[in-house]
C-alpha positions as CSV (number, residue, x, y, z in Angstrom):
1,X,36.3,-5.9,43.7
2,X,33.9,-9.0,43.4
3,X,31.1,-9.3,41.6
4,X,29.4,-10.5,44.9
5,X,29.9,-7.2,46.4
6,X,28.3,-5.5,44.0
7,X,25.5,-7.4,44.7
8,X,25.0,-6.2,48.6
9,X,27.0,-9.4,49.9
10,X,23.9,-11.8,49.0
11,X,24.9,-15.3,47.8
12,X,22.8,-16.6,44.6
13,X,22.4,-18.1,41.9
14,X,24.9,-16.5,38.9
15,X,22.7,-15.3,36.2
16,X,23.7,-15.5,32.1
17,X,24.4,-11.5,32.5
18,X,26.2,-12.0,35.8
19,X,28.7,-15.0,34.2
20,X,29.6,-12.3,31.6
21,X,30.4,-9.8,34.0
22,X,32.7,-12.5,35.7
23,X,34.0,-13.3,31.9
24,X,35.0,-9.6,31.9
25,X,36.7,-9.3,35.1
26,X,39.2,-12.6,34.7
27,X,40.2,-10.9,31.6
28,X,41.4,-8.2,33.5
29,X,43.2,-10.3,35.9
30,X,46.3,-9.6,35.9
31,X,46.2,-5.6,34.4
32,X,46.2,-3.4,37.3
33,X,45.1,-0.8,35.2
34,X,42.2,-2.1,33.5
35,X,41.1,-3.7,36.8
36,X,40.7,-0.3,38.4
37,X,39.0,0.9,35.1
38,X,36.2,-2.1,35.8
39,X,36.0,-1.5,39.7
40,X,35.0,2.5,38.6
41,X,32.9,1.0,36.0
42,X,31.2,-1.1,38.2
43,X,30.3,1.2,41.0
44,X,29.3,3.7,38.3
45,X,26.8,1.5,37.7
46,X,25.5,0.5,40.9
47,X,25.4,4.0,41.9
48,X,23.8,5.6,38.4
49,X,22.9,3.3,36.5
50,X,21.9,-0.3,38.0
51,X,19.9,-1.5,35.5
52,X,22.7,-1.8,33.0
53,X,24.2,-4.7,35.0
54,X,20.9,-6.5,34.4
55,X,22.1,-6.4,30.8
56,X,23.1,-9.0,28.5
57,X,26.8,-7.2,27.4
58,X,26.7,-6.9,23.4
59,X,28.1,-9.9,21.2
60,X,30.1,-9.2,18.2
61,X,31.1,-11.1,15.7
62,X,35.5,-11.7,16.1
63,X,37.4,-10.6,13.3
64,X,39.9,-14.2,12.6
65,X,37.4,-16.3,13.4
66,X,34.0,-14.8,13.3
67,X,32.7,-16.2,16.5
68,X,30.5,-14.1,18.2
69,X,31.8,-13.1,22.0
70,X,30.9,-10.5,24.4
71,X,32.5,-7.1,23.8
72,X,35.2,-6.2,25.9
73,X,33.9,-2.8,27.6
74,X,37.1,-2.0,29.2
75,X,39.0,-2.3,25.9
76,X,36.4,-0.4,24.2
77,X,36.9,2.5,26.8
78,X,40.5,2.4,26.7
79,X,40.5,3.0,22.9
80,X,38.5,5.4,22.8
81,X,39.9,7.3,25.8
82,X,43.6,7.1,24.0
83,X,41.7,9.2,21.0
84,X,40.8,11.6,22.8
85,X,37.2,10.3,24.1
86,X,33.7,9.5,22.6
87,X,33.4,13.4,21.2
88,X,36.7,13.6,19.2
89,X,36.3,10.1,17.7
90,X,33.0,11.1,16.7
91,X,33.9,14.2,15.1
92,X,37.0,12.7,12.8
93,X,35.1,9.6,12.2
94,X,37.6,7.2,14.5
95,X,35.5,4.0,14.9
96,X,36.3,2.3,12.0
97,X,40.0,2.0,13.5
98,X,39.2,1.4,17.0
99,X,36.9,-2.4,15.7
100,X,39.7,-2.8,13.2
101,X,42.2,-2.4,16.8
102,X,39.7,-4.3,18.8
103,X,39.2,-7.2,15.8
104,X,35.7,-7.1,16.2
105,X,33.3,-7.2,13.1
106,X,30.6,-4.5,13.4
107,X,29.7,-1.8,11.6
108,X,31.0,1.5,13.0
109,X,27.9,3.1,13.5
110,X,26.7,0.3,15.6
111,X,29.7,0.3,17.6
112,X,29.4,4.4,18.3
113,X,26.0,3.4,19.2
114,X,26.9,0.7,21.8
115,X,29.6,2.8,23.3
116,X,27.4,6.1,23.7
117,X,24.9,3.3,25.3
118,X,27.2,1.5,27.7
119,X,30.1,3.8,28.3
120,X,29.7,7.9,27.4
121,X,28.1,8.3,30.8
122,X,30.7,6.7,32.7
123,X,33.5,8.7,30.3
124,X,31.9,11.9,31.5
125,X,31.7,10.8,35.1
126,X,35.3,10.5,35.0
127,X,36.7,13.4,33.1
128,X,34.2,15.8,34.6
129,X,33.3,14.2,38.1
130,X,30.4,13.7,39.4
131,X,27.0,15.6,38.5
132,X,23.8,16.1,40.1
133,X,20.5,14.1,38.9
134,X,19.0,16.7,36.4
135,X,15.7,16.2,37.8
136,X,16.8,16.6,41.6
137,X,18.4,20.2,40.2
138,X,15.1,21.8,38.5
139,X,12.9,20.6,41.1
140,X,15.0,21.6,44.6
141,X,13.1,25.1,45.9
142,X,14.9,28.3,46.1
143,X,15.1,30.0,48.6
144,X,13.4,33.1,48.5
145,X,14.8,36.6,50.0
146,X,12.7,36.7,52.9
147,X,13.3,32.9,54.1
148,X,17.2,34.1,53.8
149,X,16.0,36.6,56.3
150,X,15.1,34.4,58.6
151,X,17.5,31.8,58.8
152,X,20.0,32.0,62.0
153,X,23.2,34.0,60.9
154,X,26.1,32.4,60.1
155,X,28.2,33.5,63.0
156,X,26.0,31.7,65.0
157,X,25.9,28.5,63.2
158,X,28.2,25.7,65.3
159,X,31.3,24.4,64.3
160,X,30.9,20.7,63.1
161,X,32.3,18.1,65.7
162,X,35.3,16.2,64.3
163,X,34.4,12.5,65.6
164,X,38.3,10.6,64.2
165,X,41.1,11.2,62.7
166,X,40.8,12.4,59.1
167,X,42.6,10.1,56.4
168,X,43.9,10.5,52.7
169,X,42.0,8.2,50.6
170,X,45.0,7.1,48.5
171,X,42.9,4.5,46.4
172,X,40.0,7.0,46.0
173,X,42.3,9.5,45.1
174,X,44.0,7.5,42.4
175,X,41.3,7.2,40.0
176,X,41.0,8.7,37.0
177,X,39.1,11.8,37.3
178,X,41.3,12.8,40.1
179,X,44.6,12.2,37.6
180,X,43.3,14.8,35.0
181,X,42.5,17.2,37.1
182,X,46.0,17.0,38.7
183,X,47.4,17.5,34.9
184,X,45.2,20.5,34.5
185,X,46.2,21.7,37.8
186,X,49.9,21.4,37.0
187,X,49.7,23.6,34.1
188,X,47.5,26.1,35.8
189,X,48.5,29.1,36.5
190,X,47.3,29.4,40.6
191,X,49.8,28.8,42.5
192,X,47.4,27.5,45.3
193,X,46.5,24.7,42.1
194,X,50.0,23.4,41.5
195,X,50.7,23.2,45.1
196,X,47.5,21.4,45.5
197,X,48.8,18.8,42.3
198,X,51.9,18.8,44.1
199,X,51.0,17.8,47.3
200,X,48.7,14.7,46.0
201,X,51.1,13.6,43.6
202,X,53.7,13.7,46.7
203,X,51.1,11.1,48.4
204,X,50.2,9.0,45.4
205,X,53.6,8.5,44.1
206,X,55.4,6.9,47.4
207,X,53.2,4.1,47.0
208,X,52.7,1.1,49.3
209,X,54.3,-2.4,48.6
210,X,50.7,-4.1,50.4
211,X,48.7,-1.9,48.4
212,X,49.6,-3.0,44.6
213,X,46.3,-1.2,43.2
214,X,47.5,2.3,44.4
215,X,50.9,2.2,42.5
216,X,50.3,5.6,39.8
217,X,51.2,4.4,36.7
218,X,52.2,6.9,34.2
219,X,50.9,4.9,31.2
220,X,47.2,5.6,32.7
221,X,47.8,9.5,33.0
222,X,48.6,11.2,29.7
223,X,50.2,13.8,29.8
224,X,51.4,14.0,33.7
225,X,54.9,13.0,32.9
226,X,55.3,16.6,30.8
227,X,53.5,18.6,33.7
228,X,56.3,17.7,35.7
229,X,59.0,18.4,33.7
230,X,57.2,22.1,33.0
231,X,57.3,22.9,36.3
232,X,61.2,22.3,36.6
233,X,63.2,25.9,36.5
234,X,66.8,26.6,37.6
235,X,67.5,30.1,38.7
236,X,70.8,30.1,36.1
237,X,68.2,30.4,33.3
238,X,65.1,32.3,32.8
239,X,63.5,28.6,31.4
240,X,64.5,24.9,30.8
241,X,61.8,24.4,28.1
242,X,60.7,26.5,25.1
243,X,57.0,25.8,26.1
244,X,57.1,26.1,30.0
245,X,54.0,28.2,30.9
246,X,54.2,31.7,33.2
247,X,54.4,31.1,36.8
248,X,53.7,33.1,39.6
249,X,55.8,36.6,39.8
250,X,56.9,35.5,43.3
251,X,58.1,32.0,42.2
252,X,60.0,33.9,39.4
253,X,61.5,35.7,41.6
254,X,62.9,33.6,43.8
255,X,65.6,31.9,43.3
256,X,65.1,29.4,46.3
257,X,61.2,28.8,45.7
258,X,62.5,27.5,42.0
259,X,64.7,25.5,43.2
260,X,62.7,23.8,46.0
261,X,59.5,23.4,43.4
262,X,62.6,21.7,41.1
263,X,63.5,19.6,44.0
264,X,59.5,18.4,44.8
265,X,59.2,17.4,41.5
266,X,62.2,15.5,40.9
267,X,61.2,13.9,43.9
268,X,57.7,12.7,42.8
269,X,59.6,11.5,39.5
270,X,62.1,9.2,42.0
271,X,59.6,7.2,43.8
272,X,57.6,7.3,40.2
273,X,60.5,5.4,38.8
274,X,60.9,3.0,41.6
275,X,57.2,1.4,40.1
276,X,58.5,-1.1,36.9
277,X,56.1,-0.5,35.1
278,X,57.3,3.3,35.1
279,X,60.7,3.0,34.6
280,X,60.2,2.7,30.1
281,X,58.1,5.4,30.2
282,X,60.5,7.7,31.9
283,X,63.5,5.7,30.2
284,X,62.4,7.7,26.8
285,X,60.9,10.4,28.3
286,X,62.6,13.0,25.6
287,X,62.0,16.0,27.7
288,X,63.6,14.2,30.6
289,X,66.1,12.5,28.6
290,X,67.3,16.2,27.4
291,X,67.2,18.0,30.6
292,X,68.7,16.0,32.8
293,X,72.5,16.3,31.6
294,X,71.6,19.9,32.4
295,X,70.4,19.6,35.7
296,X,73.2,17.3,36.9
297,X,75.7,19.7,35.9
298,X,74.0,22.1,38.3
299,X,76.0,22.2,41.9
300,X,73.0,21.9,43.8
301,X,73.4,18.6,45.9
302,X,69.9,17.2,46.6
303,X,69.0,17.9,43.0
304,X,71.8,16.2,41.7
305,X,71.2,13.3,44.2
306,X,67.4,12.7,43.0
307,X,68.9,12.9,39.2
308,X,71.4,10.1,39.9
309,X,68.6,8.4,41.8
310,X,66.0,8.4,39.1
311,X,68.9,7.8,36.0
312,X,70.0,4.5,38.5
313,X,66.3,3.3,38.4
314,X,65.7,3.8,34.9
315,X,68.9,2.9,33.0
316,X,68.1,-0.9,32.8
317,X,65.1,0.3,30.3
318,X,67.3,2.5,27.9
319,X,66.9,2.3,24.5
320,X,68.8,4.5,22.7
321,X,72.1,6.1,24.6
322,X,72.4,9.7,24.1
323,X,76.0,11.2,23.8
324,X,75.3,13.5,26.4
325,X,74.3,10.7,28.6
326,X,77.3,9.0,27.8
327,X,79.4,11.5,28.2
328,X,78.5,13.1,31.3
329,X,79.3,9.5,33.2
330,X,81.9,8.6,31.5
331,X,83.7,12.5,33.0
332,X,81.5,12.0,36.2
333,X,83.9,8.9,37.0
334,X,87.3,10.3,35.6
335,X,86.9,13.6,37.3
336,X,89.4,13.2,40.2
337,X,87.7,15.4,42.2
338,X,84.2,14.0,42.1
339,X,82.4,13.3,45.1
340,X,82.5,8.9,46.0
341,X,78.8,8.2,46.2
342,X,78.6,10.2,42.3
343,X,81.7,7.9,40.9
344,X,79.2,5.1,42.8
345,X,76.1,5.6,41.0
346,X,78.1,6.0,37.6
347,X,80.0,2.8,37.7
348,X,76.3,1.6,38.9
349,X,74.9,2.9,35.4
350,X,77.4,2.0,33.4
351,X,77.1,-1.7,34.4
352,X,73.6,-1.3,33.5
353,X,74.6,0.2,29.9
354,X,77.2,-2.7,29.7
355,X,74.4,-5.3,28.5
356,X,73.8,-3.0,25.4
357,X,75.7,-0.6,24.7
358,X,79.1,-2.1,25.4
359,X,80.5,-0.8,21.7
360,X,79.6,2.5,21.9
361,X,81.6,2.4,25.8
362,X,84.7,0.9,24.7
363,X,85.0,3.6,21.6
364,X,84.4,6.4,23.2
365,X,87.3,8.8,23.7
366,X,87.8,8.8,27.4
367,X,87.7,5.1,27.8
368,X,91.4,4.5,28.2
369,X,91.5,7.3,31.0
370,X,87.7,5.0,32.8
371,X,89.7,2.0,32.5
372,X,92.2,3.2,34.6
373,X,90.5,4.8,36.8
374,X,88.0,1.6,37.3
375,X,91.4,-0.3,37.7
376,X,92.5,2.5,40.3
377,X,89.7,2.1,42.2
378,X,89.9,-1.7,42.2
379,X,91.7,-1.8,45.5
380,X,91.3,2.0,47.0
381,X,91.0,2.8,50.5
382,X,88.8,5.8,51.8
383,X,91.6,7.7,53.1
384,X,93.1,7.5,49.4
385,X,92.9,11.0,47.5
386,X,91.1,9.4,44.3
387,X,88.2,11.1,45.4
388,X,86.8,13.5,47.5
389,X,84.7,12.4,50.3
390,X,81.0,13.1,50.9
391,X,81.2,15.2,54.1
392,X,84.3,17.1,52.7
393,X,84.1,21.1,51.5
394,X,87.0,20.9,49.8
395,X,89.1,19.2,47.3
396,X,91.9,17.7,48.0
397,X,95.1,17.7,45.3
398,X,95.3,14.5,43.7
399,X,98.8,12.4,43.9
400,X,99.4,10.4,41.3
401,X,103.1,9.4,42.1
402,X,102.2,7.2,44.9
403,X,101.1,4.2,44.8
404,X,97.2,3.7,45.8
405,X,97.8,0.3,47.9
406,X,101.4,1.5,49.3
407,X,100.8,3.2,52.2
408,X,104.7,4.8,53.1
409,X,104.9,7.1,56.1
410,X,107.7,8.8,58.7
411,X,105.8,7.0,60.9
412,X,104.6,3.1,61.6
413,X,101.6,4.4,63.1
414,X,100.2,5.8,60.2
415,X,100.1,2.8,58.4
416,X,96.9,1.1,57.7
417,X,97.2,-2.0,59.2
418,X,97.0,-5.4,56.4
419,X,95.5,-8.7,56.3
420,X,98.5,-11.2,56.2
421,X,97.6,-14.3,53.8
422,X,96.3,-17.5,54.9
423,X,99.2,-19.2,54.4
424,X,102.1,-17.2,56.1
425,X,103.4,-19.1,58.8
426,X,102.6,-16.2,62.0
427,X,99.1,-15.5,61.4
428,X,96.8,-15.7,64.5
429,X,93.4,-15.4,64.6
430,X,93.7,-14.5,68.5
431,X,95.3,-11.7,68.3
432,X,93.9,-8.3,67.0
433,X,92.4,-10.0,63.7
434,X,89.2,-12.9,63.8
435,X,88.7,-14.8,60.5
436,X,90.6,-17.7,59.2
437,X,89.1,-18.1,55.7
438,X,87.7,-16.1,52.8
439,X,83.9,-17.2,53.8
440,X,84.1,-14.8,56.5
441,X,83.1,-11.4,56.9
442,X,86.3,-10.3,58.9
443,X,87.4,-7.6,61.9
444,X,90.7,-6.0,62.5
445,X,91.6,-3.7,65.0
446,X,90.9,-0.8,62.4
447,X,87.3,-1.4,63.0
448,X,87.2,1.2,65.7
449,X,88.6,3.8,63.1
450,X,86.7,6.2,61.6
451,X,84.8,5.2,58.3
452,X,87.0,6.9,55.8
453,X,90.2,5.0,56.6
454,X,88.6,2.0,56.1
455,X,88.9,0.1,52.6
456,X,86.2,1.1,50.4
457,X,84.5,-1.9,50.4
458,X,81.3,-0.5,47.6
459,X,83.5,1.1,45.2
460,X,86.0,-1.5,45.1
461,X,83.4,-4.4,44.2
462,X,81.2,-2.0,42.0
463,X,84.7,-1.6,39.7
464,X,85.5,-5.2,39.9
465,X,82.0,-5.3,38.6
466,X,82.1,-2.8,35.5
467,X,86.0,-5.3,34.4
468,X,83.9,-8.1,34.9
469,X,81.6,-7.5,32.0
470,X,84.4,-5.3,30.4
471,X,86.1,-9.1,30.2
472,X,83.6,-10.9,29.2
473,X,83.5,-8.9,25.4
474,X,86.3,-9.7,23.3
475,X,90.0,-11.2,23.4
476,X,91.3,-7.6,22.3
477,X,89.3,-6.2,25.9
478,X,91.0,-8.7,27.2
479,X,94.4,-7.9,26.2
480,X,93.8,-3.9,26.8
481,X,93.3,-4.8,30.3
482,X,95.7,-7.4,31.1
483,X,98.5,-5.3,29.8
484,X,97.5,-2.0,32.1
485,X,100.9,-1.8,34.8
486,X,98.5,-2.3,37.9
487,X,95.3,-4.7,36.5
488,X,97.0,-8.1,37.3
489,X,98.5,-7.3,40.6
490,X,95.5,-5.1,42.0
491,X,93.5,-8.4,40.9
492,X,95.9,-10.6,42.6
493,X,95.5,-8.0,45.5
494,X,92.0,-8.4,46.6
495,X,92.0,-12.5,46.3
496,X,95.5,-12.8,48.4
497,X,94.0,-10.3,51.2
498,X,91.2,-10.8,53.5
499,X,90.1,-7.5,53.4
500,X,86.7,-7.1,52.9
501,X,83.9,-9.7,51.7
502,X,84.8,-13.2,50.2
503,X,82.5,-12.2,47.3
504,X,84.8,-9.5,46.3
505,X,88.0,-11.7,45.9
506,X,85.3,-14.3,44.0
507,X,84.5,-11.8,41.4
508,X,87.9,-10.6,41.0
509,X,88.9,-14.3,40.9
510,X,85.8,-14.2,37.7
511,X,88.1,-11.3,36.0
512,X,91.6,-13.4,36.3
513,X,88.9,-16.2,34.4
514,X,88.0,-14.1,31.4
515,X,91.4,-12.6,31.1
516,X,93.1,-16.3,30.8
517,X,90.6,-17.4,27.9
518,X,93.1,-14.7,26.0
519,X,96.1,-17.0,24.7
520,X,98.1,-13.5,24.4
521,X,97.5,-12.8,27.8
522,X,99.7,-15.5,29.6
523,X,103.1,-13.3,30.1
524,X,100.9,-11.2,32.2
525,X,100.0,-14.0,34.5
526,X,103.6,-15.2,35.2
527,X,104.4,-12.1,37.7
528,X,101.5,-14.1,40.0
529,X,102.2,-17.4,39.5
530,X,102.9,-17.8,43.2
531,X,100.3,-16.3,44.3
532,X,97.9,-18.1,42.7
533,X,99.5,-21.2,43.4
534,X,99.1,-20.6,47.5
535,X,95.5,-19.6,46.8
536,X,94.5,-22.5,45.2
537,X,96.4,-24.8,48.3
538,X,95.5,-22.5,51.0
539,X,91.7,-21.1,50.4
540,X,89.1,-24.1,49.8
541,X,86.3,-21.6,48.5
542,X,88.6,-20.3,46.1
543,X,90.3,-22.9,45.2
544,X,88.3,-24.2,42.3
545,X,88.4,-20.9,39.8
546,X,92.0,-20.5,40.9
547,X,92.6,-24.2,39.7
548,X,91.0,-23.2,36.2
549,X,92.8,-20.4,35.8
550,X,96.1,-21.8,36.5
551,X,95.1,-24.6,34.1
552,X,93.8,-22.0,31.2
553,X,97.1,-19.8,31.6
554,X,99.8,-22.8,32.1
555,X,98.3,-25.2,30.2
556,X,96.3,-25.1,27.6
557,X,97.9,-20.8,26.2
558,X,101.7,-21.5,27.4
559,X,101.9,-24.8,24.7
């Protein structure tokens, strides 16, 4: 919002007081938040109070260099607000901090007394909305018994004519009046109140990606974060927090109410955490940070699929790795009979964790057991019993005496059908495949099969992801997974078949790299000599890394 239209549209000539005005707002260029704290400002003042903007804004003396500059009002409000507001920093004598914060040079009296002057209005137009003119109150007539009398019944009166289409206000609602009263609502006790808050906050948190202003920012609402979590209960206890008020009897009650107001909010905390400027404040969020280990051990699928949603979103930001944390992913992909789009989202996060908490992975005590399930999964078809599919009931028994890529059978029909290489001498791409190099996104004649007997294509590059940076630490990583009985030829696997993308057999071609900067691991390249060799002459996109990693394994470690 311009200064200009402020001003009713009128093109002039910019006085002194109007150039600090525009001083003020490039400062908050930038600051979504402090902008929308200048734009309420601003119209506070056109609408109460226009002669402040006729005002020359206060100069104070700067702190490092004592220059004299104009006072930075939305600073000054933001400082005070984050203590509480102009009363309580009154009251425990506060000002002297906020000018030391604000390195200004003035004399805390004199700054109370330019705040109470420029700002407590507005503060109380915000926190308390908006008032009536005192003077319009005490002078309004009353109406007297007999007038009531007379007036035409109310049964009578007609019902106002709707002209358009009524629409939410999303800006108007995201201001900050309206964000404390959705706090206090939260922790009311009315059901028809938190329903209200819920609703709203259900509107304001999807957000728009044309409409950057309207994004709810949990940094500007103190406090809302821990509503939320309050009004999380699981019907398996009687409460999740020691400090989560009385409901409603009927909520309490019912198992299914608790679990659907669990579900609402979880779901205003997902698209809450899909803002970045969210994601550190729910990142060490220690109610959340607690309660969520809880909540995904529940077995109630949409909660647990928010959960994983929200930890996906925020685990970039984490800043100190709870065991629990830790823990529950690193069971969540050994468990044999988890569900494929959990194991997913947990290889997802542990990538994520890899960045900073790599140590703290590789000594934990199921590592060993992740390693070789990552190592498993490397090159694991849907129909493969490694994990239970989505849409499936039950659990199947897993087999761990066959093979994962050997598919044996009474029957040739119940084989799934393989890529040949590019080099075997009776490929055709005329027949029932279409593709003649790894650049190519390719098509067999299983594509008309359903989905699950096709090769796992997501879980197969997300594992080749979590090896990647697993190789990338140390020469003894290295070792530890060159030496597994199945990491060098699953590897081998994915580059010498054309299943799948070409990025996949790049990135497992990027794990055979690290592992060959280990001079200890070049007996554990010899079993694939050959196939490396009719890679690197048969596949021009590949050919380069396979080239480096013949020449780090057979040149440089066999000397």
């Amino acid at each position: 919002m311009s200064l200009a239209s402020h001003a009713g549209g009128k093109v002039a000539t910019a006085t002194p007081q109007q150039k600090q005005w525009v001083e003020l707002q490039l400062l908050c260029r930038g600051n979504v938040g402090k902008t929308r704290v200048l734009q309420s400002l601003l119209a506070y003042y056109q609408k109460i109070a226009p002669h402040m903007q006729q005002l020359a804004l206060p100069t104070v003396p700067d702190l490092t260099l004592s220059i004299p500059r104009s006072i930075d009002l939305v600073q000054l409000y933001e400082e005070v607000v984050e203590k509480s507001g102009y009363e309580f920093a009154c009251e425990k004598q506060l000002w002297a901090g906020i000018a030391q914060t604000m390195k200004l040079k003035i004399q805390p009296a004199k700054l109370q007394a330019l705040y109470a002057l420029w700002l407590k209005g507005f503060e109380e137009h915000q926190v308390f909305g908006k008032k009536r003119n005192a003077s319009v109150a005490f002078t309004e007539p009353i109406a007297t018994h007999a007038e009531i009398q007379l007036t035409t019944s109310i049964r009578q009166t007609p019902l106002p004519v709707v002209t358009k289409r009524l629409k939410t206000h999303r800006q108007q609602l995201s201001d900050l009046g309206t964000m404390h009263r959705l706090v206090l609502a939260l922790d009311s006790t009315l059901e028809d109140h938190i329903e209200w808050a819920l609703n709203q906050l259900t509107v304001l948190s999807y957000g728009s990606t044309k409409e950057n202003d309207c994004d709810l920012l949990l940094a500007h609402v103190p406090g809302l974060m821990d509503a939320l979590m309050r009004q999380i209960s699981l019907p398996t206890q009687s409460t999740l927090l020691a400090n989560v008020p009385e409901t409603a009897s009927a909520l309490q009650a019912q198992p299914d109410m608790r679990l659907e107001r669990a579900c609402r909010v979880l779901n205003i905390i997902r698209n809450l955490s899909m803002i970045a400027d969210n994601e550190a404040a729910i990142a060490s969020h220690e109610i959340f940070l607690n309660l969520a280990p809880q909540l995904l051990s529940t077995s109630h699928d949409e909660i647990i699929d928010l959960l994983w949603d929200i930890v996906c979103q925020v685990s970039k930001q984490t800043k100190q790795l709870q065991n629990e944390w830790l823990n529950f992913v690193m069971e969540a992909l050994v468990d044999p009979k988890q569900k494929r789009s959990v194991v997913l989202r947990a290889a997802e996060v542990l990538c994520l964790w890899m960045k900073s908490f790599c140590g703290r992975i590789m000594q934990h005590g199921r590592f060993h057991a992740v390693l070789t399930r990552v190592i498993e999964c490397c090159s694991r078809n849907r129909q493969d019993t490694l994990m239970v599919e989505d849409e499936e009931p039950t659990y199947p028994e897993l087999d761990d005496e066959d093979d994962d890529d050997d598919h044996i059978g009474a029957d040739e029909e119940d084989e799934v059908p393989s890529w040949p290489a590019p080099w075997e001498a009776n490929y055709s791409s005329s027949a029932t495949e279409i593709g003649a190099s790894m650049g190519i996104v390719f098509a067999s004649k299983g594509d008309g099969e359903p989905e699950f007997k096709k090769i796992d294509q997501e879980i197969r590059d997300r594992m080749l992801q979590v090896l990647f940076h697993l190789s990338e630490q140390n020469d003894w990583m290295r070792l530890t997974i060159a030496k597994h009985p199945d990491a060098i030829r699953r590897l081998a696997n994915v580059i010498t078949t054309c299943k799948g993308r070409a990025e996949s057999a790049r990135l497992a071609s990027g794990v055979l790299a690290n592992l060959s900067l280990a001079p200890v691991t070049f007996m554990y390249f010899l079993p694939i000599e050959r196939e490396l060799a009719l890679v690197a002459l048969s596949d021009a996109s590949l050919a380069g890394m396979v080239t480096t990693i013949m020449a780090n394994v057979f040149g440089i470690n066999s000397i």
